[in-house]
DONUKOL-535288 format. One line per 4 residues: number of its first residue (from 0); their letters; for each residue x, y, z of C-alpha. Coordinates in Angstrom, 2 decimals. Each point is the difference from the previous one (the first is absolute). Layout:
BEGIN
NUM = A = X/Y/Z  ... .
This chain:
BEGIN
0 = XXXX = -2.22/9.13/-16.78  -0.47/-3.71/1.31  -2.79/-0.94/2.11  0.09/-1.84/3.39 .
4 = XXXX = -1.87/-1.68/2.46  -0.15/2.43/3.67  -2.22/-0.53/2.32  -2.48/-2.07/-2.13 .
8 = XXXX = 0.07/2.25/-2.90  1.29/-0.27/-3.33  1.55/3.85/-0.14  2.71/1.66/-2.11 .
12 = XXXX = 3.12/-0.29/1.76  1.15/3.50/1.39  3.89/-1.15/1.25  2.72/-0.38/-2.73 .
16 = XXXX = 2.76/-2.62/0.90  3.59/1.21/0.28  -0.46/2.65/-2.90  1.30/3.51/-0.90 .
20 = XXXX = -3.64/1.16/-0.64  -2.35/0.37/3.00  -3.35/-0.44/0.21  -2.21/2.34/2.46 .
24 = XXXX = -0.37/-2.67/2.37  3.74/-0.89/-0.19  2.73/-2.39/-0.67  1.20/-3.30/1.20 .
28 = XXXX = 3.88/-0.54/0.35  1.77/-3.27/0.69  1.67/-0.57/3.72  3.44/0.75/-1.16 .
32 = XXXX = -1.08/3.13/-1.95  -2.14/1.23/3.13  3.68/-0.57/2.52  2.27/1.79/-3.07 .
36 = XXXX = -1.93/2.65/-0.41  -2.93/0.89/2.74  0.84/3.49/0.47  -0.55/0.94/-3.66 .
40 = XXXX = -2.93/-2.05/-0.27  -1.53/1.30/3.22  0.84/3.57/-1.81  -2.27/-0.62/-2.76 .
44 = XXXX = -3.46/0.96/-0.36  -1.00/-3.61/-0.64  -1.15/-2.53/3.00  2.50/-2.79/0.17 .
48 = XXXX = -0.54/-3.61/0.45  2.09/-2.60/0.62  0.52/-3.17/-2.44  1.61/-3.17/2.41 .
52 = XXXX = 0.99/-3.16/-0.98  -1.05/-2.90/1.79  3.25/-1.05/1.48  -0.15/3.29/2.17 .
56 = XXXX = -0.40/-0.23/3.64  -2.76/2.36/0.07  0.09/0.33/3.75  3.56/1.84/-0.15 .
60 = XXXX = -0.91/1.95/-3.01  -3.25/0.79/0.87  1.30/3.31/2.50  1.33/1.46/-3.07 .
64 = XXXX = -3.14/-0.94/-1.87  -2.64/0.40/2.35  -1.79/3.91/-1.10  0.35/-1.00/-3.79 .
68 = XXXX = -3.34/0.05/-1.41  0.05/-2.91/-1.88  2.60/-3.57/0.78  0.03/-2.13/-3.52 .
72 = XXXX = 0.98/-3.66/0.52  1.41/-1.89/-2.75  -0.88/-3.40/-1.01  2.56/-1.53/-2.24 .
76 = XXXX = -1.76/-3.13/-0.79  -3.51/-0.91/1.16  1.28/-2.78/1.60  1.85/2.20/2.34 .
80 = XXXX = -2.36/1.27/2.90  3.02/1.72/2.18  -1.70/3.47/-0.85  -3.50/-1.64/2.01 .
84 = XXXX = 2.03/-0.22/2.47  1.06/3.34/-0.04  -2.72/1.61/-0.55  -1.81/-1.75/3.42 .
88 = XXXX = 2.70/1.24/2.01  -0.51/3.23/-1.60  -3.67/-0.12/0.67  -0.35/-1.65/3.13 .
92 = XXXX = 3.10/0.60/1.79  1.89/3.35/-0.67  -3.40/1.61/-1.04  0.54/1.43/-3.28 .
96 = XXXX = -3.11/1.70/-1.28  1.27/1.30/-3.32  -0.82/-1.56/-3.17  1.19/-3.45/-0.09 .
100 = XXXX = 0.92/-1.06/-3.81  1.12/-3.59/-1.30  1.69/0.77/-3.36  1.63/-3.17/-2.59 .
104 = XXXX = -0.89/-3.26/-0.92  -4.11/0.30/1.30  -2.17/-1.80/-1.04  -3.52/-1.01/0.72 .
108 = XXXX = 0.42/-3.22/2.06  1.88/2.07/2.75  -2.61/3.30/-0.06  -2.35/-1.43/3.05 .
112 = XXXX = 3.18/-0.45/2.07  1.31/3.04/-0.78  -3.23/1.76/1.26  0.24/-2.26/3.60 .
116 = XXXX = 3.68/0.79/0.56  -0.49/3.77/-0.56  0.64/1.30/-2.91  -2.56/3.02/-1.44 .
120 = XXXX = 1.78/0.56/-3.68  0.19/-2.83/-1.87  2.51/0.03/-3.78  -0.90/-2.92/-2.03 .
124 = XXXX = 2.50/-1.17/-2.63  -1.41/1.43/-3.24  -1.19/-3.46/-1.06  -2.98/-0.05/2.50 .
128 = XXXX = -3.36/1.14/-0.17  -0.53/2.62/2.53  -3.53/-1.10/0.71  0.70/-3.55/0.55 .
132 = XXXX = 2.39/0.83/2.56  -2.62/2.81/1.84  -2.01/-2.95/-0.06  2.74/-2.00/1.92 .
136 = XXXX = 0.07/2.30/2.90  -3.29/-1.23/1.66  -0.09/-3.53/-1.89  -0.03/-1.82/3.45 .
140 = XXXX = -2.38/1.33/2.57  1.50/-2.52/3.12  3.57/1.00/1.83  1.05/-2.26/2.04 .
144 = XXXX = 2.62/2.03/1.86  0.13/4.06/0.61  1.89/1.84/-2.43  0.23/3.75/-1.14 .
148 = XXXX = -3.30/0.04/-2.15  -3.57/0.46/0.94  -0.87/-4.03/0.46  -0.29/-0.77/3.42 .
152 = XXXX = 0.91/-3.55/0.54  -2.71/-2.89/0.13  0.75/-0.29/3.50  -0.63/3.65/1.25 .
156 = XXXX = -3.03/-0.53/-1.84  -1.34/-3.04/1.53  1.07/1.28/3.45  -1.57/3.24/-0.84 .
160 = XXXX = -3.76/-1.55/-1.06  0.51/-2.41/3.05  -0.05/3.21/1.69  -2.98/2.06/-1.06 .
């Protein structure tokens, strides 16, 4: 079983992607598998996510996404930060509250953002040490602007000891 990073853990990874055999905590299927065949897999004894790629407009899928327990984004390339993008408009404007996943070509260098735009479960590619990027997650302790994470921005904390 791989490990993962969720919620600032390293913990062994409880979803299988797109695969005949289910784990207990259930099974992640690809956008086009989810639309072929969602009455079967709603059938099965397995939770279901959803795996989107990050050309999807996730505000018109997200009504036939929105009670899945878990929304994987792909990342194709690190260089390719569509899926933050999702994922904030996940977070912040539709209100998902499921587990938030970024699955594909993760790496360290994009962990910390990761954690601001929302995500919870983080995949690394295999090539990166899962400790390094836990450490990423709080490697800056100044925001600048609001995001989905815990940080409130430098700002809203000046204004707020301005206050007191």
């Amino acid at each position: 079983m791989r490990r993962i990073l969720r919620k600032h853990a390293i913990v062994e990874d409880d979803w299988t992607l797109d695969d005949a055999a289910r784990t207990p905590a259930g099974l992640i299927v690809p956008l086009a598998r989810w639309r072929a065949e969602r009455e079967l897999l709603l059938a099965s004894a397995a939770a279901i996510g959803v795996l989107l790629p990050n050309t999807e407009d996730v505000e018109a899928i997200y009504p036939q996404i929105a009670d899945r327990p878990l929304i994987a984004l792909q990342f194709p390339t690190f260089t390719d930060g569509r899926a933050l993008t999702q994922a904030v408009l996940l977070r912040n404007r539709l209100g998902f509250a499921g587990e938030l996943r970024a699955l594909g070509d993760v790496v360290r260098d994009l962990v910390f953002w990761l954690g601001r735009c929302g995500f919870d479960a983080i995949v690394p590619r295999p090539d990166q040490d899962l400790e390094a990027c836990r450490g990423a997650l709080d490697e800056l302790s100044v925001a600048y602007q609001p995001a989905a994470d815990a940080h409130a921005a430098v700002w809203a904390r000046r204004r707020m000891r301005a206050s007191a």
